[in-house]
C-alpha positions as a printed Julia matrix, in Angstrom:
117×3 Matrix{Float64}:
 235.16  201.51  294.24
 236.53  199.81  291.4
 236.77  200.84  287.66
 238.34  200.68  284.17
 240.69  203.87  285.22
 240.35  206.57  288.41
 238.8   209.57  286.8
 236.55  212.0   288.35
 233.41  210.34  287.72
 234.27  207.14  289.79
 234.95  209.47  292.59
 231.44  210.87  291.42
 230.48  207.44  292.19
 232.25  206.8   295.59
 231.01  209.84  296.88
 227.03  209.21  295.77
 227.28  205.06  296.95
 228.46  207.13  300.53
 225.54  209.3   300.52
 223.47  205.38  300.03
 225.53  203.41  302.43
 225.5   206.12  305.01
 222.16  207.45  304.34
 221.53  208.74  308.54
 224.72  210.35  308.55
 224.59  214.23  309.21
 227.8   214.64  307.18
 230.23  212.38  305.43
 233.87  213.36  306.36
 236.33  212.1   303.38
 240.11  211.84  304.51
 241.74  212.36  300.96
 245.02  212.55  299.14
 245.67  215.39  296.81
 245.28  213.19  293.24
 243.88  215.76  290.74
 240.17  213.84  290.59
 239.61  214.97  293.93
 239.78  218.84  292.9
 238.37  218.55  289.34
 235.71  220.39  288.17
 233.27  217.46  288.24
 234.36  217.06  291.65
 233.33  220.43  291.99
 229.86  219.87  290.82
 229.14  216.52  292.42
 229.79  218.25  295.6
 227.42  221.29  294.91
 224.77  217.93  294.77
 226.24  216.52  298.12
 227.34  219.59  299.91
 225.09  219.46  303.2
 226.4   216.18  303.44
 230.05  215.5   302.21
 233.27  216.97  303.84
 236.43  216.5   302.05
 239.41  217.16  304.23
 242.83  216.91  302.23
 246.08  215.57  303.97
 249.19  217.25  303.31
 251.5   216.9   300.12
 253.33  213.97  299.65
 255.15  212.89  303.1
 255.65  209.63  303.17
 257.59  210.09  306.82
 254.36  211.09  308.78
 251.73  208.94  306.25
 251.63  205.62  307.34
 249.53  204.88  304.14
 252.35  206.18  301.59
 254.79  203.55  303.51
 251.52  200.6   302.24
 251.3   201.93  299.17
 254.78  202.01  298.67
 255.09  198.2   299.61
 251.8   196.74  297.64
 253.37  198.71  294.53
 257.06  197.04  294.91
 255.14  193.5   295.63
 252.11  193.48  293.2
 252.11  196.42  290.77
 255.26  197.11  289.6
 256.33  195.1   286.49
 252.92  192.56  286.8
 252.36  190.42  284.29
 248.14  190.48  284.45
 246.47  190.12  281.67
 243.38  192.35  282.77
 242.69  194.94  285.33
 240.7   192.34  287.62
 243.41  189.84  287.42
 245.67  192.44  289.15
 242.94  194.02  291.14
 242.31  190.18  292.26
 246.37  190.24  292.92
 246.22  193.36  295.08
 243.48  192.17  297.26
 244.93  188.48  297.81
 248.27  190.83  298.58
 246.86  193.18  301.35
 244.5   190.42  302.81
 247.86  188.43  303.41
 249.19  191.32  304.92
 246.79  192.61  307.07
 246.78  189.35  308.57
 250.44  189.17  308.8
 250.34  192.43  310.74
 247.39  191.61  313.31
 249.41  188.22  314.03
 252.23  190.44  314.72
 250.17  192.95  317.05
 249.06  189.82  319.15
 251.71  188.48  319.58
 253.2   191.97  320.87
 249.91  192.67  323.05
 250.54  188.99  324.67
 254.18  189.97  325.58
């Protein structure tokens, strides 16, 4: 999901486009960090609409050691985000994709090449 800012309501969003995309699914299990939107009180309502069907599950605080994610984060910030000179959120959201495409193919070159050794 993309928007303007993150706020509750595009969370909202993610969470109702999961009900759509995965519309068989018994239950929805969301792996999440602990940014406030994900605890707000809309939050709270939008899953009193989707609760027979959502499952948040919250990872720990902030550990950066044991979340490989933080360590990506961490990287695409220090590369893309940090002191950019966009013009317009979908310049830099344009930047950030180019970014982690680039790397996620820089990474599975690097995992064949260390499965063919």
């Amino acid at each position: 999901m993309e928007g303007d800012k993150k706020n509750s309501w595009l969370f909202w969003d993610l969470l109702y486009k999961l009900t759509r995309v995965y519309a068989n699914a018994k239950v929805i299990h969301v792996i999440l960090d602990n940014y406030s939107i994900h605890r707000s009180h809309i939050t709270a309502v939008a899953l009193m609409n989707f609760a027979t069907r959502i499952r948040l599950h919250f990872l720990p605080p902030y550990c950066p050691d044991h979340n490989a994610i933080e360590r990506i984060w961490q990287d695409l910030h220090a590369n893309v985000t940090r002191n950019h000179c966009c013009a317009t959120m979908t310049k830099l959201m344009r930047e950030v994709r180019h970014y982690l495409c680039k790397r996620n193919r820089q990474t599975a070159r690097t995992a064949a090449t260390a499965t063919a050794a």
